[in-house]
C-alpha positions in Angstrom: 117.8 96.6 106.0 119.5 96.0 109.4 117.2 95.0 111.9 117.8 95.3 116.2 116.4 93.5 118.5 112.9 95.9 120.4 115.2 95.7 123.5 118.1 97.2 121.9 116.0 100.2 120.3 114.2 100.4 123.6 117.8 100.7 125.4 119.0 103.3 123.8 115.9 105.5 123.9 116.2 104.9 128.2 119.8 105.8 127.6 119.3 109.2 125.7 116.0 111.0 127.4 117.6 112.3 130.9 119.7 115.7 129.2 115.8 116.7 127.3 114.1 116.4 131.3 116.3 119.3 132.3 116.8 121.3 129.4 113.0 121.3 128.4 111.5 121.3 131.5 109.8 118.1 130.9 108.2 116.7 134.0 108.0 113.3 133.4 109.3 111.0 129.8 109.4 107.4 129.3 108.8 104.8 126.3 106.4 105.1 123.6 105.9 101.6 122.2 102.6 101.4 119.9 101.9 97.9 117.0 100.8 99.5 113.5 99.2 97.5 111.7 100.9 94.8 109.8 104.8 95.2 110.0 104.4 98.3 111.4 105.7 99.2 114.5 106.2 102.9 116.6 108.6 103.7 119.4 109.8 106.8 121.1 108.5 109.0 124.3 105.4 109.8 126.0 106.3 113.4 127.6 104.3 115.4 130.2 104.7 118.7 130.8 102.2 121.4 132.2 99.4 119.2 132.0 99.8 118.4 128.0 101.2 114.9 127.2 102.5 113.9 123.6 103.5 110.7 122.2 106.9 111.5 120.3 107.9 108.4 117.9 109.7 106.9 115.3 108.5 104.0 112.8 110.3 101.0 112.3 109.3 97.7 110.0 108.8 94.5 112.3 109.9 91.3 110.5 108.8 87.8 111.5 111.3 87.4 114.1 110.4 90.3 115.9 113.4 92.5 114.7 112.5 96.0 114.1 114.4 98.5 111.3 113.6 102.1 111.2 111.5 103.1 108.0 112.4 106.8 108.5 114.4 109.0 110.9 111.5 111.8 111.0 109.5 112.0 114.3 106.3 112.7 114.3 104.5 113.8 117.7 100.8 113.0 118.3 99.0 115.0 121.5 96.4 113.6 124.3 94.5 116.2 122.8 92.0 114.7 119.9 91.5 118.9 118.8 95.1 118.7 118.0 96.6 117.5 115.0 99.5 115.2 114.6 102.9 117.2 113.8 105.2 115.5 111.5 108.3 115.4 109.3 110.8 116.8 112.9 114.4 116.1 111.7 115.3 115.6 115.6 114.4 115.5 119.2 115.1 119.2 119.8 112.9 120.4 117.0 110.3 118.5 118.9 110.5 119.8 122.3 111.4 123.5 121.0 108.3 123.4 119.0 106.1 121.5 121.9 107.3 123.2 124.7 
């Protein structure tokens, strides 16, 4: 298992979120980042958009150096709202927002 660095994962997620603000109509994105219990550890988006914010992530293993390695490359998308339940299994970021938004 290859592991990167948080600031390397957290990099690239800054780097790839600015084309999904315009073609979604998202009004605001940035960083998920949530520690799992044990070696588990969550990063992706927090998105906003007409008053409904979801927390869009990916989980990664943590090892004792603090290198994380993704576990699986399916996001799962949890909503502000506790009468909504937790969608899973998207395949990528567009099935996400098209499904969300």
């Amino acid at each position: 298992m290859d592991y990167l660095s948080r600031e390397q994962i957290m990099n690239e997620l800054q780097q790839s979120f600015q084309p999904y603000l315009n073609k979604y109509g998202i009004e605001d994105i940035g960083i998920f980042e949530e520690e799992g219990e044990g070696d588990h550890y969550y990063l992706g988006y927090t998105t906003r958009k007409d008053g409904k914010t979801h927390h869009i992530h990916l989980p990664f293993q943590k090892n004792n150096d603090g290198g994380l390695a993704p576990v699986d490359s399916k996001w799962t998308v949890e909503s502000d709202n506790p009468q909504e339940k937790d969608l899973k299994e998207f395949e990528d970021l567009d099935d996400v927002f098209r499904k969300i938004y």
